[in-house]
N, C-alpha and C positions, 0 to 999 in steps of 0.2 A: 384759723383753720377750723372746718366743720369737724363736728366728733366722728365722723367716717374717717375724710383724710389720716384727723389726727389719730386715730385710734389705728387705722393700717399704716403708718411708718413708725411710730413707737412699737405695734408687735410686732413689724419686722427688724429694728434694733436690738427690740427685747432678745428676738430668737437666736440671732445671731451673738447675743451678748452671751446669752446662756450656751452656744454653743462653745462659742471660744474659749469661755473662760469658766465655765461647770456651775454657774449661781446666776440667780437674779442680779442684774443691775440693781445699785443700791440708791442712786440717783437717778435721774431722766429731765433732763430742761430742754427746752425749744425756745427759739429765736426766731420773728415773722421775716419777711422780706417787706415789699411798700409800695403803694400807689401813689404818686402825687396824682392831687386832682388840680389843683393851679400851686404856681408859686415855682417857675423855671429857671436855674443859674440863678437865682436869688438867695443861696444863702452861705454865696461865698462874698456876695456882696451885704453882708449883715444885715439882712434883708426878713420878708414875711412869707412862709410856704405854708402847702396844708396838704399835708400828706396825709394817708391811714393806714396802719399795719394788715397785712390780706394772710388770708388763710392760706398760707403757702409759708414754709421754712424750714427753719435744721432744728433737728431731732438728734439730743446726743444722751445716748446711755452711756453709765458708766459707774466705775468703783476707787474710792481713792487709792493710790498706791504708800507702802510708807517709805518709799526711796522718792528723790527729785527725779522721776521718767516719766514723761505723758509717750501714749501708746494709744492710737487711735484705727481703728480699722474704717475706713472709707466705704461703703457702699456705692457710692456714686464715681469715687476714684479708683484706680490700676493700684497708686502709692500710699500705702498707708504712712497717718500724721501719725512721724517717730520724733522726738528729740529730747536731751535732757536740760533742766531747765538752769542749769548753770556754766557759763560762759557760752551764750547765746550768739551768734553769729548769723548774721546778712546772708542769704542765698538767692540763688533766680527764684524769682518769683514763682509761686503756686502754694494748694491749699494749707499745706505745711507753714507756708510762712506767716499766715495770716494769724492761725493757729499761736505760734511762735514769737508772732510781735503783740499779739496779745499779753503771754508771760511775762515781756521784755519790759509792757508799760506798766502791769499789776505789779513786779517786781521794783520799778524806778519810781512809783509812788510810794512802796514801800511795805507793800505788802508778802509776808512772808507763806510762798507758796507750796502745796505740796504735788508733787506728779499724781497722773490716776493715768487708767488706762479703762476703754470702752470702745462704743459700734456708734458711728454717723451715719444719717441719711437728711439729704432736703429734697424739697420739692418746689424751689424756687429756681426757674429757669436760669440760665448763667449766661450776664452778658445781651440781659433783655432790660436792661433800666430799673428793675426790680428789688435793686440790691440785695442779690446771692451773698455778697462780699459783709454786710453789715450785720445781714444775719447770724453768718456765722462765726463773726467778730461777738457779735453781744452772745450768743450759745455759749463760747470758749470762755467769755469773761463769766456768765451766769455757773458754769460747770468749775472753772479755778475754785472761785467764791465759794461754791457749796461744798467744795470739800473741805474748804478750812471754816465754813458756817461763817461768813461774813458776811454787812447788812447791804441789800442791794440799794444804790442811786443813782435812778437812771441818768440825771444830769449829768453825774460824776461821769460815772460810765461809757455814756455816749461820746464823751470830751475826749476819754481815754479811746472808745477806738477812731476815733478822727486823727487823734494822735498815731494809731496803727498807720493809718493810710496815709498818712502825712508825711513820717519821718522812718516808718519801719517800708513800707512799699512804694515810696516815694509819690505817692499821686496825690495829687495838693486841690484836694476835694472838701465842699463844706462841713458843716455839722447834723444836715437834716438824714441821712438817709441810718444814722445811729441813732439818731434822738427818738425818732419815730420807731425802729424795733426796741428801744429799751423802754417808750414812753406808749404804746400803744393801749388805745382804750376800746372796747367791744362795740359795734353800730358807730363808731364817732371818729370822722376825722380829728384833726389834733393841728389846731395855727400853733407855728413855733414862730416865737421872735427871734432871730439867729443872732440877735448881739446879746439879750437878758440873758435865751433860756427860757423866757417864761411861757409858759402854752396856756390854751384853751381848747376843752375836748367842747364839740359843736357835733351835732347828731346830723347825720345822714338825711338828706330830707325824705320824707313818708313816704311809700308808696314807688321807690325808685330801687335802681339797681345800678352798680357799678363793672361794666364791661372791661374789661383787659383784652385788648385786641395785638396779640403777638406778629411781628411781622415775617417772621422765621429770618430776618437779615441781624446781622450784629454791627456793632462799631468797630469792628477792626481797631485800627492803629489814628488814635484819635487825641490820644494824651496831646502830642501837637497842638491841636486845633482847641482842646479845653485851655492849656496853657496862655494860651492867644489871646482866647476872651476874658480871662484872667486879668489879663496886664491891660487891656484895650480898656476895660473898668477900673481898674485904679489908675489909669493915665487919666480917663472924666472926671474921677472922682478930686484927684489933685486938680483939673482944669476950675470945678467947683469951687475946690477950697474947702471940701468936706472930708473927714476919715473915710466914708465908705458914699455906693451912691443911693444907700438906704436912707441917708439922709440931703436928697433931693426930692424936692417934690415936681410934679407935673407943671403946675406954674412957674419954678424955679425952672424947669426944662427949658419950656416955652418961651422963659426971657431970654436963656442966655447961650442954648446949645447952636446958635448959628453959628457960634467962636469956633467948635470944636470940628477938627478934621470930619469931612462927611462920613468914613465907615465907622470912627469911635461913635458919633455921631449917633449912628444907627442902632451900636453895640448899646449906649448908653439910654439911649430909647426904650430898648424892651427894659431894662432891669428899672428903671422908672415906671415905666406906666404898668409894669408886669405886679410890683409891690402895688399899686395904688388896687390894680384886680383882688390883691387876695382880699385886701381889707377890704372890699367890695361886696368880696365873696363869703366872708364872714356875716356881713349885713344880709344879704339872702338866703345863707342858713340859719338865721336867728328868728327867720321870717319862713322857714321851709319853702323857700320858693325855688323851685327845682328849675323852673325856665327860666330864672334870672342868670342862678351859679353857667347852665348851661349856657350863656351868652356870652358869660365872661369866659368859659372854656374856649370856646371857637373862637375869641379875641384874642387870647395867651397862644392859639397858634399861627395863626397869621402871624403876631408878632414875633414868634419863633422860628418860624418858616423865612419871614423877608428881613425883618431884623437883626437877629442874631444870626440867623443859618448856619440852623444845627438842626434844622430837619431832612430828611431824605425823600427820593421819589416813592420809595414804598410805605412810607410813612404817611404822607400826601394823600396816596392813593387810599390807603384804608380807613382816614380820618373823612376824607373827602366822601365814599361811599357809604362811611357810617352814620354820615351826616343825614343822606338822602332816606333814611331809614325811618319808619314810624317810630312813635315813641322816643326818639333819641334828641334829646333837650341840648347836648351839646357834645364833642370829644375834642381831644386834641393828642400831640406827642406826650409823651413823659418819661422823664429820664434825662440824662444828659444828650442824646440825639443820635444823630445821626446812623441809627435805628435801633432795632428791638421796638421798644411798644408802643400803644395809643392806649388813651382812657376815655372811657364814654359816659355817661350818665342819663340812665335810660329809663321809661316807664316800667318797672314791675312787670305790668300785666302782657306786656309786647316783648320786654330780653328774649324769651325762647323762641319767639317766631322770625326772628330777624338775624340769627347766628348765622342759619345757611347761608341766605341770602348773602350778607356781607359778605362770607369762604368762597362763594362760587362767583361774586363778580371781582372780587381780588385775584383771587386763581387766572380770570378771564385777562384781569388787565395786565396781571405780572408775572405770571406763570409761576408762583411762588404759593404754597399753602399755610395758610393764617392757625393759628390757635389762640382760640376764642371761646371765655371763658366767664363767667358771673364769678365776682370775688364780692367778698366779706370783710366788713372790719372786723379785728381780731387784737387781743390782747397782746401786748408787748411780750419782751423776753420773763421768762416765768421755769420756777422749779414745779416740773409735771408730778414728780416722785422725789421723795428724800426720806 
């Protein structure tokens, strides 16, 4: 988050915190959202990603309470996060539960909690690939924590809210898009190995800028179609004979995937040669070579595009016209698919001449208006005030 952003949604928490409740916030944490730049559906298959935490996230002020009540006033929501935190119960879905299942895992590790109550706001778009959801999963967990002053781990932590979304919201999603808001490091993407855990922070190469290009479309009702490619990758992975298909290699492919039905086939294609890209991609930012990583972007979408198809036509369209752009070494989707956003990787000195341009021939081809934006890497989840 730039100290502008970040500095106008903490005093807008503040204001409101002090208005509600007649005192300074005694706490303040923030939780990033996330780009992947490669490393697609790869790390539910125990797989290599390389995401970076972006200046964009939840902002929670707040005060502990000395009764078990969390009391949260929403800025971004109608429903303010109400519940108390013993004898926890399952509800429809929404921000409350996230909120909720968060206490339900700090709790079932063993952690003894106390309620607070405070003012949220983010600024991570919802339901754009960005993970709004992870954010505010590590915020909740960063904010329990600080009222009983316990030590943060991001590994721990990120496990724990995987677990939110796993068993408390039912969506049976990897480990990368927690790891990376609790694991975030400033300028530097971050390779997660998704079966150690173990990362490497690898710096942004020189002279570049990273484009978030919003497609204003969402994923809808998509849980389906993730579920699908779920099972269609442990059906390969058992054809292998391996636990996961992280441990396939591209010549293991090439000997032996003509066995396996042509669509798993295809499925098992990107999540092989998509892992051989990141570790690819790691070797080109060790080397800052900006037009290498970019090549391996525009390969990670094709094969997400034909491959797996979990890319969309407005997707297509804004990767495809951001391609034709000067300065622009590479983009592709990012996110689980089937829309919200693209990622670009682009010269510095050309990002701001090339915004329009990209809004008004996307406008043109799809009647849709883009939001398109230069992001930052930025520090993981973090106590702002205490």
């Amino acid at each position: 988050m730039t100290d502008t952003q970040q500095t106008d949604i903490v005093q807008q928490v503040t204001e409101r915190f002090v208005k509600e409740f007649g005192e300074q916030p005694s706490i303040i944490v923030r939780a990033p959202g996330r780009v992947n730049l490669i490393g697609e559906h790869t790390d539910y298959n125990d797989g290599f990603v390389m995401p970076m935490a972006i200046n964009r996230s939840v902002v929670i002020a707040l005060r502990p309470r000395t009764d078990r009540h969390v009391n949260i006033i929403s800025l971004d929501f109608d429903q303010p996060i109400t519940f108390a935190l013993d004898g926890l119960t399952k509800e429809k879905a929404s921000p409350t539960e996230y909120v909720k299942g968060v206490a339900w895992a700090l709790q079932e590790d063993g952690y003894e909690l106390s309620g607070f109550e405070g003012v949220m706001k983010g600024d991570v778009p919802i339901g754009s690939g960005l993970s709004s959801s992870a954010a505010l999963e590590m915020a909740a967990v960063r904010a329990f924590l600080a009222c009983i002053d316990a030590d943060w781990q991001p590994a721990k932590f990120a496990l724990l809210g995987q677990k939110v979304e796993n068993k408390w919201m039912g969506v049976n999603s990897g480990i990368m898009d927690q790891m990376i808001s609790a694991a975030g490091v400033a300028d530097h993407a971050v390779m997660i190995d998704c079966r150690s855990l173990e990362i490497e922070t690898l710096r942004v190469p020189p002279r570049t800028a990273v484009l978030i290009l919003d497609t204003s479309t969402r994923r809808g009702l998509v849980d389906s179609a993730y579920n699908e490619r779920r099972q269609q990758c442990e059906d390969a992975a058992e054809f292998f004979d391996v636990p996961a298909l992280r441990d396939v290699t591209v010549e293991m492919f090439n000997e032996k995937a003509e066995g396996l039905d042509p669509l798993i086939r295809q499925r098992a294609r990107h999540i092989v040669t998509e892992n051989a890209r990141v570790l690819e991609a790691r070797d080109a930012m060790l080397k800052d070579d900006a037009a290498w990583l970019g090549r391996l972007m525009d390969e990670s979408h094709v094969s997400l595009r034909d491959d797996y198809e979990v890319s969309s036509e407005a997707l297509n369209a804004i990767v495809d016209i951001t391609r034709k752009q000067p300065g622009v070494y590479g983009a592709r989707m990012t996110g689980a698919g089937f829309g919200g956003c693209a990622v670009a990787l682009v010269d510095a000195e050309t990002v701001e001449s090339i915004v329009a341009p990209i809004a008004a021939e996307y406008k043109e081809q799809t009647g849709l208006d883009a939001s398109i934006y230069v992001t930052e890497a930025a520090e993981g989840a973090e106590i702002i005030k205490s």
